[in-house]
C-alpha positions in Angstrom: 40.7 -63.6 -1.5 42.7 -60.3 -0.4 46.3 -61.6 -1.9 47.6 -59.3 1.1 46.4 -56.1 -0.6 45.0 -53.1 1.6 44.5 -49.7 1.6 45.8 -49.0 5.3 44.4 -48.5 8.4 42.2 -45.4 8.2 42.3 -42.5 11.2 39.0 -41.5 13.3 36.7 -39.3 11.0 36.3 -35.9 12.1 32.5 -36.4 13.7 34.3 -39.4 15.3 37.2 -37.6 16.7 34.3 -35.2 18.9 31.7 -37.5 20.4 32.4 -37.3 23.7 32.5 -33.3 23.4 29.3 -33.5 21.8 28.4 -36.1 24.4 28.7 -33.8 27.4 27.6 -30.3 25.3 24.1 -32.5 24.9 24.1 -33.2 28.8 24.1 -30.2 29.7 21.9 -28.5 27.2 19.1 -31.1 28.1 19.3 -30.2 31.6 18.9 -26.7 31.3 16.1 -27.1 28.3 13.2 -27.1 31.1 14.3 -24.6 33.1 14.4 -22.4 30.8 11.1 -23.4 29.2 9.6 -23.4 32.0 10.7 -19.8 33.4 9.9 -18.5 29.5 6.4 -19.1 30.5 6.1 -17.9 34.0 7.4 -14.6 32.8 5.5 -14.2 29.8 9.1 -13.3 27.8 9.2 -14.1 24.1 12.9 -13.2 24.2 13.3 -15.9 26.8 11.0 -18.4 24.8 12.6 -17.9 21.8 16.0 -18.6 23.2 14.7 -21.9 24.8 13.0 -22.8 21.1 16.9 -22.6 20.0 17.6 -24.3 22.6 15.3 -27.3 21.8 16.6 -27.6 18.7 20.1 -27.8 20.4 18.9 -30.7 21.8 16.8 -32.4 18.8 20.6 -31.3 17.2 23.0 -32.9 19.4 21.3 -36.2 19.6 20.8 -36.4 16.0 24.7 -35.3 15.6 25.7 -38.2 18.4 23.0 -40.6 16.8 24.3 -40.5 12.9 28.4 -40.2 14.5 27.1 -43.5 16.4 25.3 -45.4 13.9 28.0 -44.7 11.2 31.0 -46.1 13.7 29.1 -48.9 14.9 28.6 -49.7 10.4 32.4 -48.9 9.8 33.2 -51.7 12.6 31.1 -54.3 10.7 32.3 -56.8 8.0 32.3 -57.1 4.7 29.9 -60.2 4.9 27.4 -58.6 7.3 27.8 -54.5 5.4 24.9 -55.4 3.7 23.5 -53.1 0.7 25.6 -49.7 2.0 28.3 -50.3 0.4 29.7 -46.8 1.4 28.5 -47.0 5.3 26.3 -44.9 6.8 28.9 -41.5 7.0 26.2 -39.6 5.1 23.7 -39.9 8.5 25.8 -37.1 9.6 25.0 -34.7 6.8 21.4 -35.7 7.2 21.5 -34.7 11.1 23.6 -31.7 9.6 20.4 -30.8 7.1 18.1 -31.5 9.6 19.6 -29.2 12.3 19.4 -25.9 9.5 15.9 -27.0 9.1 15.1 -26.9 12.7 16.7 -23.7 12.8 15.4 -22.4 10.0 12.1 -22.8 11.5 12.1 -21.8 14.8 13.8 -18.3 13.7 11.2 -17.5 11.6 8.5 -18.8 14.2 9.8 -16.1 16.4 10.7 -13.4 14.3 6.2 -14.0 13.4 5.2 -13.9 17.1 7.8 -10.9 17.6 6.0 -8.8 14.8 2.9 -10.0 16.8 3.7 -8.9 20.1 4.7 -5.6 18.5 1.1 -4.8 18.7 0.0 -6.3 21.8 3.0 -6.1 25.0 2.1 -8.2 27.6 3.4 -7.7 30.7 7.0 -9.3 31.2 8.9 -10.8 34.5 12.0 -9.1 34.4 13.9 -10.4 37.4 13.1 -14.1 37.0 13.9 -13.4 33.0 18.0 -11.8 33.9 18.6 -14.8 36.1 17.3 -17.9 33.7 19.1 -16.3 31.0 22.3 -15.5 32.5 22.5 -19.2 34.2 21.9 -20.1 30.1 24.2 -18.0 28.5 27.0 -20.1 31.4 25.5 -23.3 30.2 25.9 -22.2 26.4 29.6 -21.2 26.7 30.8 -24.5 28.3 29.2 -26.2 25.0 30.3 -23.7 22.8 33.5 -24.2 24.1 33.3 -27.7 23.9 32.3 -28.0 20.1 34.2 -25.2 18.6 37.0 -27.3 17.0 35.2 -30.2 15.7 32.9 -27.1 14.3 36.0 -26.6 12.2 36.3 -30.3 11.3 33.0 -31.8 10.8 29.5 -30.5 9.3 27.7 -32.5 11.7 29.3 -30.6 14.9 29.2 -27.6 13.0 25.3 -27.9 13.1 25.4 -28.8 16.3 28.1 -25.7 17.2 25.8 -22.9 15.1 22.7 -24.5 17.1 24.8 -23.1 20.6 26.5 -20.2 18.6 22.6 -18.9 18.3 22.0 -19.5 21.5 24.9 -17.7 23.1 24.2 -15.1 21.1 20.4 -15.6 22.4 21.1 -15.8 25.6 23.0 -12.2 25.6 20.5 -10.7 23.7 17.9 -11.5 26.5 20.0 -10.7 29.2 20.3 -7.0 27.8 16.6 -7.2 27.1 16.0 -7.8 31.1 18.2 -4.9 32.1 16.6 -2.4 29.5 13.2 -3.8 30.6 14.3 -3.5 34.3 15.8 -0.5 33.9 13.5 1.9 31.7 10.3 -0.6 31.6 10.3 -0.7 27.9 8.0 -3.8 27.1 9.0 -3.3 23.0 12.4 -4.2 24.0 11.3 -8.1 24.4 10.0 -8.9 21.0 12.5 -6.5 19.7 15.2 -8.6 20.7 13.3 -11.8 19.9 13.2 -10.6 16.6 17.1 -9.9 15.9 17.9 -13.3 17.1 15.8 -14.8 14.6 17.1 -12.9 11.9 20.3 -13.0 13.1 20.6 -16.8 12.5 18.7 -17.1 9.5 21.9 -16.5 7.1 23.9 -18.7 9.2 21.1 -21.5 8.9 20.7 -21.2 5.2 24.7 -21.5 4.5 24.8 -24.9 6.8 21.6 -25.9 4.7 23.5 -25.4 1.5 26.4 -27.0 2.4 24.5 -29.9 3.4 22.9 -30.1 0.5 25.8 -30.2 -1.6 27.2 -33.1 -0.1 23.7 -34.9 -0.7 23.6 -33.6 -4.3 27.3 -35.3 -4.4 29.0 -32.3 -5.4 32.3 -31.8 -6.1 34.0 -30.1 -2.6 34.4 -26.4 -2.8 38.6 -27.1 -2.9 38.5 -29.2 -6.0 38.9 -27.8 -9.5 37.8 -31.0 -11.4 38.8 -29.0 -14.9 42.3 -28.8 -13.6 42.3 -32.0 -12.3 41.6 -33.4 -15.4 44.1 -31.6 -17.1 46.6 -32.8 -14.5 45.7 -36.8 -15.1 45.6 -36.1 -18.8 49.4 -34.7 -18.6 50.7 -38.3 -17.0 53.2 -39.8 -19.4 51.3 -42.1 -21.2 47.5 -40.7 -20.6 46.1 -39.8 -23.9 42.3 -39.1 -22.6 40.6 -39.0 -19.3 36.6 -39.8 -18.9 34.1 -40.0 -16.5 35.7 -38.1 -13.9 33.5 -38.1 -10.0 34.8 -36.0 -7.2 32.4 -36.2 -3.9 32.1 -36.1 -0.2 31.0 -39.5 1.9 30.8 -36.8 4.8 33.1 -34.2 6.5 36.7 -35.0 5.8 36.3 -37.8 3.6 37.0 -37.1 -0.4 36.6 -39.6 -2.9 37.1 -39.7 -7.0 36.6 -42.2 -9.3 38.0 -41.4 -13.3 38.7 -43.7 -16.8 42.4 -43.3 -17.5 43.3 -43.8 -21.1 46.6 -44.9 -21.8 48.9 -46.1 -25.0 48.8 -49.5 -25.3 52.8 -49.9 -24.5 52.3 -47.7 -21.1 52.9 -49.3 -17.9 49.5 -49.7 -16.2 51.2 -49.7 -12.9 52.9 -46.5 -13.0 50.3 -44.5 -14.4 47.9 -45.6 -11.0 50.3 -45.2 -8.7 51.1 -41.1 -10.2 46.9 -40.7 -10.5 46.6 -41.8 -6.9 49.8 -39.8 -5.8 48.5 -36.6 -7.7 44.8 -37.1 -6.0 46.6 -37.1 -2.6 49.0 -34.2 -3.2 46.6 -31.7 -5.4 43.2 -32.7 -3.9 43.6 -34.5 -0.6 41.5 -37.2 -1.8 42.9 -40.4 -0.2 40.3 -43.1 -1.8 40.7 -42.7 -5.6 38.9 -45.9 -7.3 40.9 -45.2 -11.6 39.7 -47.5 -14.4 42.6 -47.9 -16.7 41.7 -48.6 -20.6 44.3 -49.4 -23.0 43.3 -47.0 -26.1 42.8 -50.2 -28.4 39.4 -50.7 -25.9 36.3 -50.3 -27.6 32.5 -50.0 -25.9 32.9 -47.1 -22.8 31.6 -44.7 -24.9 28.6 -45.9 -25.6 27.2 -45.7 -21.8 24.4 -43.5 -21.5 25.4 -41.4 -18.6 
């Protein structure tokens, strides 16, 4: 029975807030995916090639950003009777697709920056006309969707993926557009790899961060903003606290805090007041808005001896 108890109405998580802007960004990228694949090989351009690699993984991105934003709302909707076994809905499918994306990234940046080295030695002969066009209809096609997902990239893990899988892009995109007009201009076949290579290294250190902020929030780490020593000292300075215990601080997914802590108290302290100031100082000091506190009169006897 709920006894008319709740803990409000909640607001649209961040990923949430941006699925039709990833929506459309995923569109458009698809579209353009086999053009570009398509004129990579016809002109024999690795720069080209390795910008339409990225831009695969765009796509492999997006959908796996939209699929984990879609699969998690369509689980928060559900009721209590048919939630099942996840008991704390599926928000963590979007720090998957988040992990995933820096993977795919990972990958195709150092497949590229491999076939550059190789290339090095052997130049094949490269289309430079059909190359400037592809990649300047591309880098149009990448600023609409980096337009689009550059404030949920702000917001939400997941988009960000998604938003550094068209940052690298972009940036691809203008890289081989200079590469046409140098190779145009002066016929310098290096220039091709050469540029293939700095867009893989380029993204590598942007991959690896998104990586290990992913796999923080799987490792259930405490978010970066939290102190937990201070915050333990805070509870423990509540009138009436005599020893805090057990204290968890971690991310469901982007925007979305929780903590869970044992509360002490004297035996004559109001029980009441001392969850209401815990859950007001989680709020104010942390913005953690679902704090789960286990007050324990100090007379209590047996919490200490779990194991971990």
């Amino acid at each position: 029975m709920s006894h008319d108890h709740h803990h409000g109405p909640s607001l649209a998580r961040a990923g949430a807030r941006h699925r039709h802007r990833l929506l459309v960004a995923f569109v458009l990228v698809a579209a353009f995916l086999v053009v570009q694949a398509v004129a990579g090989f016809l002109t024999n351009s690795l720069a080209l090639l390795s910008d339409a690699g990225h831009m695969l993984t765009d796509v492999i991105g997006l959908g796996m950003a939209l699929a984990a934003i879609q699969l998690a709302s369509r689980f928060e909707t559900r009721s209590p009777a048919t939630a099942s076994k996840h008991t704390f809905g599926l928000y963590r499918l979007e720090i998957l697709a988040a992990f995933v994306n820096a993977l795919l990234l990972f990958g195709v940046a150092v497949w590229v920056v491999i076939e550059a080295l190789r290339r090095f030695a052997d130049e094949p002969e490269v289309l430079a006309t059909p190359m400037l066009v592809v990649a300047s209809i591309g880098l149009a096609v990448n600023l609409v969707a980096f337009l689009l997902l550059h404030e949920g990239s702000r917001e939400s893990l997941n988009v960000q993926g998604a938003y550094l899988e068209v940052l690298a892009d972009t940036v691809g995109s203008v890289g081989v557009i200079i590469a046409a007009v140098l190779l145009k201009a002066f016929g310098w076949t290096w220039i091709d790899p050469a540029v293939a290579a700095l867009i893989g290294l380029w993204i590598l250190p942007r991959t690896f961060r998104l990586g290990r902020q992913a796999v923080q929030v799987l490792l259930q780490s405490a978010p970066d903003h939290v102190d937990l020593d201070a915050l333990a000292i805070e509870l423990a300075a509540i009138d009436g606290v005599v020893d805090v215990h057990d204290l968890h601080v971690w991310t469901l997914t982007s925007e979305m805090h929780a903590a869970s802590a044992h509360l002490v108290i004297d035996e004559h302290t109001d029980a009441h007041a001392v969850l209401d100031q815990a859950r007001v100082l989680l709020a104010d000091r942390c913005d953690i808005s679902h704090g789960t506190f286990q007050i324990e009169p100090d007379t209590h006897t047996g919490c200490q001896e779990l194991a971990w």
